[in-house]
C-alpha positions as CSV (number, residue, x, y, z in Angstrom):
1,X,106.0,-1.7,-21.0
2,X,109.0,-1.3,-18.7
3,X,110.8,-0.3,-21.2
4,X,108.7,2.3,-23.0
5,X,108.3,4.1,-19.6
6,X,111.9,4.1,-19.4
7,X,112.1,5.9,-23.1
8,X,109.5,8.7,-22.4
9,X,111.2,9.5,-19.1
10,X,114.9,9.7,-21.2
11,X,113.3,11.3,-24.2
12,X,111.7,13.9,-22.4
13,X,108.7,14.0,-25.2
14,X,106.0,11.7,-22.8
15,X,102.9,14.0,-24.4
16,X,103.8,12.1,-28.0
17,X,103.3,8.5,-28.0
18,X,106.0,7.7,-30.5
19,X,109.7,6.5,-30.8
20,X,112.2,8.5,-32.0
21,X,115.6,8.4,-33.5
22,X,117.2,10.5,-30.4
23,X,117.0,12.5,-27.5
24,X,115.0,16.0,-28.6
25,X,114.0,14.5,-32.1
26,X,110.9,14.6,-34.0
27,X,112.2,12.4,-36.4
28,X,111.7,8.7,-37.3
29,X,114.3,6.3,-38.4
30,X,113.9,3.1,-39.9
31,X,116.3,0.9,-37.8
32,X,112.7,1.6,-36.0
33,X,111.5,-1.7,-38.1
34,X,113.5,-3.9,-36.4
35,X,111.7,-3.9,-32.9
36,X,108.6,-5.3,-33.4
37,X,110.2,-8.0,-35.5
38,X,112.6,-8.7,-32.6
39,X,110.0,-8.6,-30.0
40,X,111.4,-5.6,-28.6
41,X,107.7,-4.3,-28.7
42,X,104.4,-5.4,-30.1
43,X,103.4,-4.7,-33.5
44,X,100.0,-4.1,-32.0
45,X,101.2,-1.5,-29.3
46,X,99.6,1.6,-29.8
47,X,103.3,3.0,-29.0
48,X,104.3,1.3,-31.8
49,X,101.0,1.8,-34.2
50,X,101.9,5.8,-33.7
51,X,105.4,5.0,-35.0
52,X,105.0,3.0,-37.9
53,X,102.3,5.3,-39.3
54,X,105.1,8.2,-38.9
55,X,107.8,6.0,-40.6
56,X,105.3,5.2,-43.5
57,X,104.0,8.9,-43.8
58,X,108.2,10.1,-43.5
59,X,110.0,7.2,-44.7
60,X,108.3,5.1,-47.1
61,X,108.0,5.5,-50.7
62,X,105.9,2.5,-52.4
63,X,108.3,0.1,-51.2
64,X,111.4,1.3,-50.7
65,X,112.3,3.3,-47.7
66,X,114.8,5.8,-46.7
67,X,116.6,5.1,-43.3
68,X,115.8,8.5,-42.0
69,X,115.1,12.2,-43.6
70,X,117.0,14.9,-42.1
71,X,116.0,19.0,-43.6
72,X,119.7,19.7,-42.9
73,X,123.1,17.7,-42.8
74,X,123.6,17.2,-38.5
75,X,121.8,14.2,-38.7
76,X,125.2,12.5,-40.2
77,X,127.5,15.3,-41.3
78,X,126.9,13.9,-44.8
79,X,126.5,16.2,-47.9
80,X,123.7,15.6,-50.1
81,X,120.6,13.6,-50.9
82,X,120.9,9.6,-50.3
83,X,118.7,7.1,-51.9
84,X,116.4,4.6,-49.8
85,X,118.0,1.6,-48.1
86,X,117.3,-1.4,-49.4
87,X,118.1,-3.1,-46.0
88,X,115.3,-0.8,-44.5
89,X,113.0,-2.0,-47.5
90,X,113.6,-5.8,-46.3
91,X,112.9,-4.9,-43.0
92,X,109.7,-2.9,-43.6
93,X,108.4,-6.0,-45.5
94,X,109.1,-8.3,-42.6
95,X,106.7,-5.8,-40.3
96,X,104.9,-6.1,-42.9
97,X,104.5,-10.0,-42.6
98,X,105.0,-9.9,-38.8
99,X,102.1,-7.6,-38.2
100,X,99.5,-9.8,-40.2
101,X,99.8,-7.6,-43.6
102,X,101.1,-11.0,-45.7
103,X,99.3,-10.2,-49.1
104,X,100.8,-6.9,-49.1
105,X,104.4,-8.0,-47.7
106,X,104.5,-10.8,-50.5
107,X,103.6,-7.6,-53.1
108,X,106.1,-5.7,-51.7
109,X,108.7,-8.5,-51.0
110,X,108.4,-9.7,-55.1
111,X,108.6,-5.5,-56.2
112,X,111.7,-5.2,-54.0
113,X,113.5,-8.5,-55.7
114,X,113.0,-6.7,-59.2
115,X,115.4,-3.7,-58.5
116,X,118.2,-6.6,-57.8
117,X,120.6,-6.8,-60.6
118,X,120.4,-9.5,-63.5
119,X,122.6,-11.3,-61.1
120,X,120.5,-10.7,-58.2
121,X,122.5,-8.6,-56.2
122,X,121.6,-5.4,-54.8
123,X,123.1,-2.0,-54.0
124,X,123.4,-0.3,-50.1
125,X,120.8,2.1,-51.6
126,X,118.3,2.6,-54.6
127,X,117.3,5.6,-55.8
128,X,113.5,6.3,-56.7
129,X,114.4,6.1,-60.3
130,X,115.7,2.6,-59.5
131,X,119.4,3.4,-59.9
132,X,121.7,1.1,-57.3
133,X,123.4,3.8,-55.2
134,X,126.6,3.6,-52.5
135,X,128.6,0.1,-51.5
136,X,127.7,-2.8,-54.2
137,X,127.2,-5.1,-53.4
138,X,126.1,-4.9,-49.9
139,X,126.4,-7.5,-47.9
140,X,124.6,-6.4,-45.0
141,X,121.6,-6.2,-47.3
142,X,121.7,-9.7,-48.5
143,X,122.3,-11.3,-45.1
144,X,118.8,-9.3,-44.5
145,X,117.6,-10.7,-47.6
146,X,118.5,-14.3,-47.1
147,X,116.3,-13.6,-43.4
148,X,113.0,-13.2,-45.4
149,X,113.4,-16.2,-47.3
């Protein structure tokens, strides 16, 4: 509780009870999933039940799930539309699991393994028609992946 005190007195935005990506943002990012799951806050925190309904209405699409969504390019001076992450995917089905929703992460966990390759490797990103996208393959996201096993 210490700690989300300290937040709403740096973010300046105590009326919302949601986290944000930065100072003097109303958006959500993804990296988001990690705290419960690293008991940085309670998946049954009503701090964080406010921000996981946000990242699922902004963020999630069936089970994959962009990192953040920006209407312009200052978020990070990038050009153009990226795909979801597929590291962000693995970690929303760990909440998933971590906050009692097992059927549905197993669902989601076996959905997310069939956009690997025939090898079983995945992209940095996967577009919603399924196409891998960015750095492949991406280590980051199988070190993520061998986590859920």
């Amino acid at each position: 509780m210490k700690f989300i005190k300290m937040y709403w007195k740096i973010s300046g935005m105590p009326k919302k009870k949601l986290l944000y990506n930065i100072k003097g943002s109303r958006n959500v990012d993804a990296s988001m999933l990690l705290m419960p799951v690293v008991n940085f806050i309670s998946p049954y925190s009503k701090y964080w039940e406010s921000t996981i309904k946000a990242i699922q209405a902004d963020l999630v699409s069936d089970v994959l799930v962009y990192r953040y969504k920006s209407d312009d390019d200052t978020m990070d001076a990038l050009k153009g539309k990226e795909g979801t992450f597929t590291i962000c995917s693995l970690w929303y089905v760990q909440w998933l699991a971590k906050g009692g929703e097992t059927e549905k992460a197993k669902m989601y966990f076996e959905k997310l393994l069939s956009y690997s390759n025939h090898l079983g490797l995945f992209a940095e990103q996967i577009s919603v028609t399924g196409e891998h996208l960015g750095n492949f393959p991406q280590a980051f996201t199988h070190l993520s992946l061998m986590g859920q096993l």
